[in-house]
C-alpha positions as CSV (number, residue, x, y, z in Angstrom):
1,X,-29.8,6.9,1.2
2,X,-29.6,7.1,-2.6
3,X,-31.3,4.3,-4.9
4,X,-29.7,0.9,-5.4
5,X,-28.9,-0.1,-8.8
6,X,-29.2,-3.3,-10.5
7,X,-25.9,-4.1,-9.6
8,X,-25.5,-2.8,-6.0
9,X,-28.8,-5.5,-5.4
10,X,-27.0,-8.3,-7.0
11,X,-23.8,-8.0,-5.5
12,X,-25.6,-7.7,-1.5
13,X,-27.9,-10.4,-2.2
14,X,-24.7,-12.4,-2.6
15,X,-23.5,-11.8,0.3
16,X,-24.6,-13.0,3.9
17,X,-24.8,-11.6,6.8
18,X,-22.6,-12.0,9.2
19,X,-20.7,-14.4,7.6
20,X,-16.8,-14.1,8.4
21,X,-14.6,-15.2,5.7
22,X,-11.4,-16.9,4.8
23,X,-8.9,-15.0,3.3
24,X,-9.8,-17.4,-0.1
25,X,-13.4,-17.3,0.3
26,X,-13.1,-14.0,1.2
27,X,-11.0,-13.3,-2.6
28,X,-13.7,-15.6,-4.4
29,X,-16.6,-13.4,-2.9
30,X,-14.9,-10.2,-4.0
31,X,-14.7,-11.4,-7.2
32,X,-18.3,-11.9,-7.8
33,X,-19.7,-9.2,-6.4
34,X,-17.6,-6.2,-8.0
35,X,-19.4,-4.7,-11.0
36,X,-17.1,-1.9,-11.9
37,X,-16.3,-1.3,-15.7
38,X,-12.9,-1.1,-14.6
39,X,-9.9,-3.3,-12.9
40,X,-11.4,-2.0,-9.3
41,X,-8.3,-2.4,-6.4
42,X,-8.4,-5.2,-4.2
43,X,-7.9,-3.4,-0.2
44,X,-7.2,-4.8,2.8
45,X,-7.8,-2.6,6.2
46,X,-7.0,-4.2,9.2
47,X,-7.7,-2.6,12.8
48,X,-5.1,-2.8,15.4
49,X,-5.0,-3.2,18.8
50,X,-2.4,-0.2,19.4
51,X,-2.2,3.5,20.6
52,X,-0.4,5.7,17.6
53,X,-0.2,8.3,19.5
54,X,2.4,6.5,21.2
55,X,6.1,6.5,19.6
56,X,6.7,2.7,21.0
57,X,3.2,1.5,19.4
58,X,3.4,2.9,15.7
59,X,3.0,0.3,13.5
60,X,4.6,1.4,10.0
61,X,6.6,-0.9,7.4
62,X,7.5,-2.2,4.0
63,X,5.9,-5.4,2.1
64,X,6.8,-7.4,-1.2
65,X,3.6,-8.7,-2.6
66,X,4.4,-12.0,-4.5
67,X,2.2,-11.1,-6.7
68,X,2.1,-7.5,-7.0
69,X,0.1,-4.9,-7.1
70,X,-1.3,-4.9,-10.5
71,X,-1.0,-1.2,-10.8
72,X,1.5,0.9,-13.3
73,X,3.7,2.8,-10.4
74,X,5.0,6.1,-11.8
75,X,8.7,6.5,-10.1
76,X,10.9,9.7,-9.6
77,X,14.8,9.4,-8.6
78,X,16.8,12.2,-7.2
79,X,20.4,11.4,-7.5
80,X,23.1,13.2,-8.6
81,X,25.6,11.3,-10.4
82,X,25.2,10.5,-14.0
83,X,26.1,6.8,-13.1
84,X,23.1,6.7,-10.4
85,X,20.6,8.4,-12.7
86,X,21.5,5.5,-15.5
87,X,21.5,2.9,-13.3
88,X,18.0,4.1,-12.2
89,X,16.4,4.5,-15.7
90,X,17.8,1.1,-16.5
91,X,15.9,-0.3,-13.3
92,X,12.7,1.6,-15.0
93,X,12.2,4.7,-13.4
94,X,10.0,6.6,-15.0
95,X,11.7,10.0,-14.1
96,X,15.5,10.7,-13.3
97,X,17.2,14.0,-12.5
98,X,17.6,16.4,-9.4
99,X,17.4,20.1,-9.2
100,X,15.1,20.0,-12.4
101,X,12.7,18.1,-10.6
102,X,13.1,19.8,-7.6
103,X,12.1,22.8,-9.2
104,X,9.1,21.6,-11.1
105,X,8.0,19.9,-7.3
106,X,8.3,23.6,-6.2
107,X,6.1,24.8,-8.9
108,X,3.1,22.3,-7.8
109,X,4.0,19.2,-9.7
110,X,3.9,15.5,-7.8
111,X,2.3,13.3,-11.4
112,X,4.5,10.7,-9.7
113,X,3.0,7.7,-6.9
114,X,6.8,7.1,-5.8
115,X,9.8,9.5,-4.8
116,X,13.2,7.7,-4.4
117,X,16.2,9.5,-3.2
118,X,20.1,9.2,-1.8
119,X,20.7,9.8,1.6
120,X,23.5,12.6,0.6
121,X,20.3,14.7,-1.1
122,X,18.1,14.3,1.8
123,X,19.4,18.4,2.2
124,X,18.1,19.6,-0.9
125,X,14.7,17.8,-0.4
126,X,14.0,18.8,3.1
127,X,12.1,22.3,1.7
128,X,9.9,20.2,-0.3
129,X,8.4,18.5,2.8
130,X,5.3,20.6,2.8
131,X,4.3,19.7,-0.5
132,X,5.3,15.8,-0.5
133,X,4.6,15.7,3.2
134,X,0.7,15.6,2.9
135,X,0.5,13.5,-0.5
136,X,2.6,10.8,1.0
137,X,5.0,11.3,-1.3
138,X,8.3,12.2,0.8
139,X,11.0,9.7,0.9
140,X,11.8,7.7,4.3
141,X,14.4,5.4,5.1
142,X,11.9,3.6,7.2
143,X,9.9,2.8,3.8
144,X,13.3,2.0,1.6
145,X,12.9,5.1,-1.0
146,X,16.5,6.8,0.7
147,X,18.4,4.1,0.0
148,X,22.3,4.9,-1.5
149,X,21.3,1.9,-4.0
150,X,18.5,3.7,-5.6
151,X,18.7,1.2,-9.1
152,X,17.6,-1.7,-6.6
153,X,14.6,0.4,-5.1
154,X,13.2,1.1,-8.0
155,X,12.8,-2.5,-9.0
156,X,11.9,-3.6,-5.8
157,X,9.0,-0.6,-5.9
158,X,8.0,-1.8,-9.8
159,X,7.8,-5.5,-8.6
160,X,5.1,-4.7,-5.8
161,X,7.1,-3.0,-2.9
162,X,4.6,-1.0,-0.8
163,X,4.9,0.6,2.4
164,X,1.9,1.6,4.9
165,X,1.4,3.3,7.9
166,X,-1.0,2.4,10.9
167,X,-3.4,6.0,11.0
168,X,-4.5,7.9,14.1
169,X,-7.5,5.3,14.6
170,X,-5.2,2.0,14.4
171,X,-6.3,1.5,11.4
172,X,-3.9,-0.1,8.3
173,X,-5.4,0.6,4.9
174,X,-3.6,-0.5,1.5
175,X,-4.5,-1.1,-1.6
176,X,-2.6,-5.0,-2.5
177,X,-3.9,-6.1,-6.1
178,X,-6.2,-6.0,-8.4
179,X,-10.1,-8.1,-8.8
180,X,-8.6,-9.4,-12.2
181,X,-5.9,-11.5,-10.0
182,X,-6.8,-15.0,-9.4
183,X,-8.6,-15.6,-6.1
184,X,-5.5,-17.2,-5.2
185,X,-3.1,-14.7,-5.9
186,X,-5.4,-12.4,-4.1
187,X,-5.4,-14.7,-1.1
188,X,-1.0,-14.8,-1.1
189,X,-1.1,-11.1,-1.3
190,X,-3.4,-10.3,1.6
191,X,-1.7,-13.3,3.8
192,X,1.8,-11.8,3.1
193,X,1.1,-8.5,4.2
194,X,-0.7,-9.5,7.0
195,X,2.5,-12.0,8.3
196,X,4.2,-8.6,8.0
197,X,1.8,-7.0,10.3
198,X,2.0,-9.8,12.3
199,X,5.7,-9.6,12.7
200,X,5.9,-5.5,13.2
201,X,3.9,-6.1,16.2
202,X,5.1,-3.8,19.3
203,X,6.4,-5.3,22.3
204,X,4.4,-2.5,23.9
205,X,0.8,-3.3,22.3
206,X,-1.3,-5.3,24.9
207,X,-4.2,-7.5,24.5
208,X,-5.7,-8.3,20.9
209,X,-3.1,-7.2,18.4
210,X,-5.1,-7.7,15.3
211,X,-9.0,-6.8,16.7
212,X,-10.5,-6.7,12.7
213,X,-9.3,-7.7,9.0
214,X,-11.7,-6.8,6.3
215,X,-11.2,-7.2,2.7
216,X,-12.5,-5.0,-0.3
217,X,-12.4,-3.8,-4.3
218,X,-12.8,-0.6,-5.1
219,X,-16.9,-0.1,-5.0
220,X,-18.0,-3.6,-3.0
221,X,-18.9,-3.4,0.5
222,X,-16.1,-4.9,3.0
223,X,-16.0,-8.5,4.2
224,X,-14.9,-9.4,7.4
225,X,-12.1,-12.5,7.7
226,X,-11.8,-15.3,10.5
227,X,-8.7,-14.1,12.0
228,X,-8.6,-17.3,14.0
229,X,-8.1,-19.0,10.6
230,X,-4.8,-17.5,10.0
231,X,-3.3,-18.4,13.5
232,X,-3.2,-14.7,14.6
């Protein structure tokens, strides 16, 4: 194990072990002890009590964080219509257009965190599932970015939209904030997306739904929260 330094000390002599947390002492905590030079991410994994290999027990949705995520989200539209593609850049995508993008995606570019498309294009993006596929960049109905109102998923996407996906451990990992937030705000965001959780739960899933919650930045080690304390 590599050497400590100054900052890794002070940040774990601040933190007790064993402790579990509230979600706002929890925010509060994270707050002191990250050290990074710059606005780290505030994370949230939470460990299910599911099987994904199972179609009936995958956990997967969409979330509005009421205070967003803090982050700049590049977006690309494909649509066709010069009255879509105005209404999107008026929403603030960042990119608009079709088969030139298409062709530049082809050629090995993704410099984009968000891909929203039209139903009726789905066709013409199907060959790029390959590249998009394993970046987590192709779009999905399930996750609102093919949508035939692409102006509205844009803004819904720039005012802290995120989708997530359960992984093959039953694990739920997303990033929902930033250690400049209040604790507060911190606190709202992790509570709304776990209420989401909390509502996607499968009829299937048996036992302990939620079995761990822990909350991170960037660089600080995880703390764990009371999940009794948010009635779950």
């Amino acid at each position: 194990m590599g050497k400590l330094t100054k900052n890794q000390k002070l940040a774990l002599e601040k933190i007790e072990a064993g402790k579990i947390y509230t979600l706002k002492e929890a925010a509060e905590k994270i707050k002191e002890i990250t050290f990074t030079k710059f606005d780290a991410s505030f994370d949230i994994d939470v460990r299910l009590g599911v099987d994904p290999r199972k179609a009936n027990q995958m956990v997967r949705g969409v979330v509005s964080l009421p205070h967003g995520t803090g982050k700049q989200v590049r977006v690309l539209v494909l649509c066709a219509t010069e009255a879509d593609q105005a209404a999107a850049k008026e929403a603030g995508a960042d990119y608009v257009g079709l088969d030139e993008y298409i062709e530049k995606i082809k050629g090995g570019w993704t410099d984009v965190d968000v891909i929203i498309t039209q139903p009726a294009i789905m066709g013409k993006i199907g060959a790029l599932g390959r590249i998009l596929g394993p970046r987590g960049l192709m779009p999905n109905p399930k996750s609102g970015t093919v949508t035939p109102d692409v102006a509205k998923a844009v803004k819904e996407v720039k005012q802290g939209k995120i989708d997530f996906k359960v992984d093959k451990n039953g694990i739920v990992h997303a990033s929902i904030g930033k250690v400049s937030f209040t604790a507060d705000q911190m606190a709202e965001n992790a509570r709304e997306f776990i209420n989401t959780l909390i509502k996607l739960k499968p009829a299937t899933a048996k036992g302990t739904y939620m079995k761990s919650i822990y909350l991170s930045s960037t660089m600080s080690s995880g703390l764990k929260i009371d999940t009794k304390s948010l009635d779950v």
